[in-house]
N, CA, C and O of each residue as an XYZ file, in Angstrom:
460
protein
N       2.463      0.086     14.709
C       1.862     -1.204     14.909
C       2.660     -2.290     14.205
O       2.100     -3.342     13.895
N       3.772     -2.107     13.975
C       4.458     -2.784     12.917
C       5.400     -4.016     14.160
O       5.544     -4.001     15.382
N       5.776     -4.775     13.274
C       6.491     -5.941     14.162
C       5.654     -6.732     15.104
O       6.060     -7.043     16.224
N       4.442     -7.065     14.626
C       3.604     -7.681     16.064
C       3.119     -9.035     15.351
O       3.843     -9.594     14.527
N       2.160     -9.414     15.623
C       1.561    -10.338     15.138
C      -0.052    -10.193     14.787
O      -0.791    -11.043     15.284
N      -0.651     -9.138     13.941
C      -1.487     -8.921     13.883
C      -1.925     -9.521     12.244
O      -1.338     -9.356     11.174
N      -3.482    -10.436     12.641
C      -3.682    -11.071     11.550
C      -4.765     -9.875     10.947
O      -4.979    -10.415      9.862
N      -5.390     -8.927     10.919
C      -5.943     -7.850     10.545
C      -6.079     -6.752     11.281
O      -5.653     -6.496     12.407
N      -6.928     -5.920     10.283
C      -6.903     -4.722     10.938
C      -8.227     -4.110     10.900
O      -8.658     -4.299      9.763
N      -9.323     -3.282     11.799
C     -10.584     -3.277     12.105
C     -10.630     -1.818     10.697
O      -9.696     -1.066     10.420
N     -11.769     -1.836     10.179
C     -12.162     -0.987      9.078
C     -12.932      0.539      9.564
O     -13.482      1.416      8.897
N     -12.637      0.358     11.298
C     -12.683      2.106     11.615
C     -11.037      2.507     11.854
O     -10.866      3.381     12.705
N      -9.747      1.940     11.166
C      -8.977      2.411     11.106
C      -8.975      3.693      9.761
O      -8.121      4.530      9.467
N      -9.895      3.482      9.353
C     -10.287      4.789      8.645
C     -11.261      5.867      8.967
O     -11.870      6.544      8.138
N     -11.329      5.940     10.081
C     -11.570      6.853     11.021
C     -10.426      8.024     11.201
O     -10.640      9.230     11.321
N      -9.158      7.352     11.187
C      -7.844      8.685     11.398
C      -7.592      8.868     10.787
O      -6.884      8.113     10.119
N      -8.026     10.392     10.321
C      -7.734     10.860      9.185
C      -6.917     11.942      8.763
O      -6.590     12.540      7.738
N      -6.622     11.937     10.670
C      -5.194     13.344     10.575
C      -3.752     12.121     10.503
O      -2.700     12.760     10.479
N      -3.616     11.254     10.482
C      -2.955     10.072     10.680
C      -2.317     10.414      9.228
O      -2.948     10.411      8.171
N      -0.896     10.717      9.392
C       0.491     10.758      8.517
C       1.473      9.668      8.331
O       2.449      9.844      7.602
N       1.329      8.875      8.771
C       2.433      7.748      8.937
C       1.415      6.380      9.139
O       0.278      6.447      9.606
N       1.881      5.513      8.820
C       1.516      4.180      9.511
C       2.322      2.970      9.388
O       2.416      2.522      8.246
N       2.734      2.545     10.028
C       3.722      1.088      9.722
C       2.588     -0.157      9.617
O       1.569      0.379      9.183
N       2.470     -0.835      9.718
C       2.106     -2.132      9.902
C       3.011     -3.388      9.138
O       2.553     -4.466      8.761
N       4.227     -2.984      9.045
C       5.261     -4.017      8.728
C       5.332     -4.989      9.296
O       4.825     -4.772     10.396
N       5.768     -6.304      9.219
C       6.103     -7.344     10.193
C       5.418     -8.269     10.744
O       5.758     -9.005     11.670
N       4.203     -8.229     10.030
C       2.703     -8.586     10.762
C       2.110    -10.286      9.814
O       2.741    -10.773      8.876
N       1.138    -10.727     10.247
C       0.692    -11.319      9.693
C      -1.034    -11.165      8.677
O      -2.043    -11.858      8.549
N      -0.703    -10.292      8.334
C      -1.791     -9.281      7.518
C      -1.914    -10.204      6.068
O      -1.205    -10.001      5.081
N      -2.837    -11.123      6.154
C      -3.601    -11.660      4.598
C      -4.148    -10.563      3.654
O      -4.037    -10.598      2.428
N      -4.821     -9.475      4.449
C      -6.026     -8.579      3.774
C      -5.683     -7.303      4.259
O      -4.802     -7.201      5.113
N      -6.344     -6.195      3.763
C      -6.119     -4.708      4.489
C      -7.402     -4.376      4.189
O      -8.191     -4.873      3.385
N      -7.510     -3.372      5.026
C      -9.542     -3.069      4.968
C      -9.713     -1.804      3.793
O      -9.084     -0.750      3.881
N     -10.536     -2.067      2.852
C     -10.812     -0.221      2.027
C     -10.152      0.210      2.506
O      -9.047      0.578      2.105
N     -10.849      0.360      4.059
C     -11.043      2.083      4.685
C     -10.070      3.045      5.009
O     -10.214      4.124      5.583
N      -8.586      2.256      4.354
C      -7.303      2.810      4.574
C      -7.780      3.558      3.518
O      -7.326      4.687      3.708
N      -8.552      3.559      2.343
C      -8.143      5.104      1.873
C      -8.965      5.750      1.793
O      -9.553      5.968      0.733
N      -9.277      6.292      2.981
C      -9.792      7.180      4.020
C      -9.067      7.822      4.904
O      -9.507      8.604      5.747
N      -7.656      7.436      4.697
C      -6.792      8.565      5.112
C      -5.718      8.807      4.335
O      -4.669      8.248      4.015
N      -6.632     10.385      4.014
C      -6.055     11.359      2.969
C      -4.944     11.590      3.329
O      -4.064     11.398      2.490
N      -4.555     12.067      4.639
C      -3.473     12.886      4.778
C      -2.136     11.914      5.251
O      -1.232     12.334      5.973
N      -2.191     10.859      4.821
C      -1.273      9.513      4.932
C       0.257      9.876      4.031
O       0.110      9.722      2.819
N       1.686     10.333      4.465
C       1.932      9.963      3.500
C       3.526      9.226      3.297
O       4.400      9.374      2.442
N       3.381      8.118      4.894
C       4.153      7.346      4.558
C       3.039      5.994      5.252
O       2.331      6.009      6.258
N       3.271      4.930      4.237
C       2.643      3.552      4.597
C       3.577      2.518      4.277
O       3.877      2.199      3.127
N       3.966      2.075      5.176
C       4.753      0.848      5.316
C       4.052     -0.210      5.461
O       3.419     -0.244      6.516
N       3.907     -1.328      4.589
C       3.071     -2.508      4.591
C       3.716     -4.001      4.688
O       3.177     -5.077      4.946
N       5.327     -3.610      4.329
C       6.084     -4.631      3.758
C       6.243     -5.587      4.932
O       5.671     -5.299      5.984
N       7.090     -6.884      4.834
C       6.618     -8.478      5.399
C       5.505     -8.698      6.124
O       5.551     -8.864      7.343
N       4.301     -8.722      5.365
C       2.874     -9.742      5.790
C       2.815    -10.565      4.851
O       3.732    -10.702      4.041
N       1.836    -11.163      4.828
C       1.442    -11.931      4.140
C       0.078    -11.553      3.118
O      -0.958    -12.218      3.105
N       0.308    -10.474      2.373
C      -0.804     -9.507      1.626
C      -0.506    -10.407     -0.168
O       0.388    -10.673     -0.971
N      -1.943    -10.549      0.051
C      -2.268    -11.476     -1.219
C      -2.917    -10.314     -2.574
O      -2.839    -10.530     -3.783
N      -3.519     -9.133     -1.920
C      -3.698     -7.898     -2.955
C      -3.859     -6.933     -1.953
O      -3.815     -7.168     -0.745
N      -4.004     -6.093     -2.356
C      -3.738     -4.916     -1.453
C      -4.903     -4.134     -2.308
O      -5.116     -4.328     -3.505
N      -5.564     -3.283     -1.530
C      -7.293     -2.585     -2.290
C      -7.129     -1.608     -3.207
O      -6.138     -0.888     -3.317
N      -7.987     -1.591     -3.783
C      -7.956     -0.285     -5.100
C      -7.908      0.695     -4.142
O      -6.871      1.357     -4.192
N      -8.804      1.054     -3.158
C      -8.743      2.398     -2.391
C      -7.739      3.002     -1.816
O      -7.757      4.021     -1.125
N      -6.588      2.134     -2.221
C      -5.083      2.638     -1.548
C      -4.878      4.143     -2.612
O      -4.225      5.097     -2.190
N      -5.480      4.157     -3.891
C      -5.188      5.101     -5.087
C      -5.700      6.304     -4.203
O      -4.799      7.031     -3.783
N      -6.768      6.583     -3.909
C      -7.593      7.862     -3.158
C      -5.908      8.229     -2.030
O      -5.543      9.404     -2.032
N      -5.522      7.767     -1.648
C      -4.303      8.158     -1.154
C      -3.795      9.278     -1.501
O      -2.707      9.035     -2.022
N      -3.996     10.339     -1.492
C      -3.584     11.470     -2.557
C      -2.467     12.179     -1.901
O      -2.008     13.036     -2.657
N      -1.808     12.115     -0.642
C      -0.680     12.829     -0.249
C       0.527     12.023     -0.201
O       1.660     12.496     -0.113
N       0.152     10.397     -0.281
C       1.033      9.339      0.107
C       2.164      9.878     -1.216
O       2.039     10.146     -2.411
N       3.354      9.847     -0.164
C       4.862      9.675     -0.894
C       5.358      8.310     -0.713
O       5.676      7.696     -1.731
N       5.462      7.800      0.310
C       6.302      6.508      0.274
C       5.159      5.450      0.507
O       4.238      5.561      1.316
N       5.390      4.415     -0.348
C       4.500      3.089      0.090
C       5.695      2.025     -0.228
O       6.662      2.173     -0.975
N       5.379      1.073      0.453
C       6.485      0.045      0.944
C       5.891     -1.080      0.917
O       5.453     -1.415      2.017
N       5.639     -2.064     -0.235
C       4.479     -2.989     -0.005
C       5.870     -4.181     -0.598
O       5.801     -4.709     -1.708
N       6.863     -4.394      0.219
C       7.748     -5.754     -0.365
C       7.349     -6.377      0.711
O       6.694     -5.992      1.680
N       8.084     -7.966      0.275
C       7.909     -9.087      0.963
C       6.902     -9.968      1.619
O       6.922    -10.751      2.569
N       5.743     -9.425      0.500
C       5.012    -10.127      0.588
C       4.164    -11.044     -0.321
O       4.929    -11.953     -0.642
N       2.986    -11.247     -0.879
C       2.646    -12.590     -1.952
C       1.722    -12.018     -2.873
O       0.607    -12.532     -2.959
N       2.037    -10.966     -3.621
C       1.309     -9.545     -4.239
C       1.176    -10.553     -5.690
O       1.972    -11.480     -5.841
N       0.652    -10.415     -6.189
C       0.465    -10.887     -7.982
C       0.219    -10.203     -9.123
O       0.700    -10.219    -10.256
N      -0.761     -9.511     -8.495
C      -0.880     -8.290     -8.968
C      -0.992     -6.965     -8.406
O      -0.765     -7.023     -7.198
N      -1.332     -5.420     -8.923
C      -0.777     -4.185     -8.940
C      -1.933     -3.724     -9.061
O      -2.193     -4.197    -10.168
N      -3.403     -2.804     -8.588
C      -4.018     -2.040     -8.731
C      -3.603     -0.624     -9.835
O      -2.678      0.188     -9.830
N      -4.579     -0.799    -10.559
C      -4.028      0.579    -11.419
C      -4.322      1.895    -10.618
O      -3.612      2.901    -10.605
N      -5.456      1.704     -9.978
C      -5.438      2.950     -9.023
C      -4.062      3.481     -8.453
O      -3.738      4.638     -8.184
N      -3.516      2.582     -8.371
C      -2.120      3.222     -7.530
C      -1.681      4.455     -8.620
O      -1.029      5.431     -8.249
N      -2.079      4.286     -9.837
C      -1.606      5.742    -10.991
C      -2.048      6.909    -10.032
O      -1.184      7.776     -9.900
N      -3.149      7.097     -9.378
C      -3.552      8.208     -9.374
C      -2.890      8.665     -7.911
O      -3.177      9.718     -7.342
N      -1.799      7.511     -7.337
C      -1.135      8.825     -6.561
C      -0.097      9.721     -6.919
O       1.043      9.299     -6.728
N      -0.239     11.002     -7.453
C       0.647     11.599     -8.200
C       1.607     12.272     -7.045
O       2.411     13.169     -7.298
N       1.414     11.736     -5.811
C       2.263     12.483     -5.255
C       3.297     11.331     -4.414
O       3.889     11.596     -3.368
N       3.346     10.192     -5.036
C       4.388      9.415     -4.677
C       5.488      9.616     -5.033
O       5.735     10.225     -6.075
N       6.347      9.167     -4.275
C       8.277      9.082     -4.574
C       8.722      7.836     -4.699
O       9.488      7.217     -5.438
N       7.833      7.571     -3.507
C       8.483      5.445     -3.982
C       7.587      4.950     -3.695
O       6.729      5.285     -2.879
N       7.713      3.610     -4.677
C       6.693      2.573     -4.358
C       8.280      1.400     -4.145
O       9.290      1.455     -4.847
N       8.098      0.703     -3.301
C       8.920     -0.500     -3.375
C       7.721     -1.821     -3.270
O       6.711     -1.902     -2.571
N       8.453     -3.016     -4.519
C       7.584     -3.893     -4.477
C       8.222     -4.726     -4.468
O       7.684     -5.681     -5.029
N       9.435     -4.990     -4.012
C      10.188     -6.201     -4.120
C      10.057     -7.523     -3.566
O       9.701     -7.475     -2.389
N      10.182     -8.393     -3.900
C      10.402     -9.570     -2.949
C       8.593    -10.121     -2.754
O       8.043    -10.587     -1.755
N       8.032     -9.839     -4.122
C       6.100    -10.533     -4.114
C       6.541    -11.413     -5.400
O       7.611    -11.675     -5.950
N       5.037    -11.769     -5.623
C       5.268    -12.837     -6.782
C       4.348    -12.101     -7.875
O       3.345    -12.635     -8.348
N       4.667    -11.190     -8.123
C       4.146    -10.349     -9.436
C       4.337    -10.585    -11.037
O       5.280    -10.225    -11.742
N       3.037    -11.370    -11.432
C       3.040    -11.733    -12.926
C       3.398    -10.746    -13.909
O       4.024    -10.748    -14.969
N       2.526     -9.531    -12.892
C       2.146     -8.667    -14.058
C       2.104     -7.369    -13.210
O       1.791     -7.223    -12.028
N       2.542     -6.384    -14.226
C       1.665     -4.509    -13.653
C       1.133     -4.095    -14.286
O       1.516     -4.209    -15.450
N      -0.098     -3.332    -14.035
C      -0.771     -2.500    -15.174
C       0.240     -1.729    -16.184
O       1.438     -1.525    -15.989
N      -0.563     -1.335    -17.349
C       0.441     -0.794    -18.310
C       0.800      0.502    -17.973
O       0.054      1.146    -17.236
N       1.962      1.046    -18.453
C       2.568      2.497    -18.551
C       1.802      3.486    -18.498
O       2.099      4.601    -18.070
N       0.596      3.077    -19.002
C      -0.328      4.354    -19.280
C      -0.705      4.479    -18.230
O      -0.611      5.651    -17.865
N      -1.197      3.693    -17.357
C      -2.276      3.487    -16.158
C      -2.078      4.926    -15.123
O      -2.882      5.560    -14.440
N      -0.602      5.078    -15.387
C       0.281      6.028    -14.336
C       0.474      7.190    -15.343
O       0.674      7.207    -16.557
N       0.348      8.112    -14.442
C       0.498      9.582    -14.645
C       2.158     10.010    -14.910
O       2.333     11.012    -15.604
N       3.180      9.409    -14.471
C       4.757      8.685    -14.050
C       4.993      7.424    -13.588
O       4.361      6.697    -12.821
N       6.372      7.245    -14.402
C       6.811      6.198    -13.730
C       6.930      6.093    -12.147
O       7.536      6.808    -11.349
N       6.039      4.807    -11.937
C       6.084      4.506    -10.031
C       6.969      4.078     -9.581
O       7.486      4.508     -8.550
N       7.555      2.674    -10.548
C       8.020      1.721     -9.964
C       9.651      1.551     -9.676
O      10.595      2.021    -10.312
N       9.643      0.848     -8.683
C      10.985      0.919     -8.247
C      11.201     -0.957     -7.757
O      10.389     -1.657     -7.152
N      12.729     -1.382     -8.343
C      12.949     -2.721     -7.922
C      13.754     -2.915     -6.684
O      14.257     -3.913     -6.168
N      13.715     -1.495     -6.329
C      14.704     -1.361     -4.567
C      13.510     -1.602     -3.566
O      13.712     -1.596     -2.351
């Protein structure tokens, strides 16, 4: 769904829950619904160029996600939930306007990546 012009996304997209992949890159996305983490078995999410002002604590319940891709967009801050995906490889956050990240502790490992 990535590259379109979509200003949201409906909250029975957490309904698919055999759903492994998802793009929604490229979009015009202000908000993302919970109900994305409602899919467990997610474990690449590409979020990067919208226009995402925070992105939900429920992204943490994510528990298979390896790659999340949340650059280029207007992020400020960092959910600490994101600690509890211990089964990430990358987080890329580049290119937001981030004051701040939760502290070191928050995470189980280091997440972060400036690529």
């Amino acid at each position: 769904m990535g590259d379109n012009q979509l200003t949201s996304m409906p909250s029975t997209i957490g309904q698919l829950t055999a759903l492994n992949a998802l793009s929604l890159r490229a979009n015009l996305l202000t908000t993302l619904p919970a109900a994305l983490g409602a899919l467990t078995s997610l474990t690449i999410l590409y979020l990067g160029s919208n226009l995402l002002t925070s992105i939900p604590a429920d992204l943490g319940m994510l528990s298979a996600l390896k790659v999340l891709y949340i650059g280029n967009n207007r992020l400020k801050r960092v959910p600490a939930e994101l600690g509890r995906l211990t089964a990430l490889r990358l987080l890329s956050l580049r290119c937001n306007q981030l004051t701040s990240v939760p502290p070191a502790r928050a995470y189980s490992r280091p997440l972060f990546s400036s690529t």
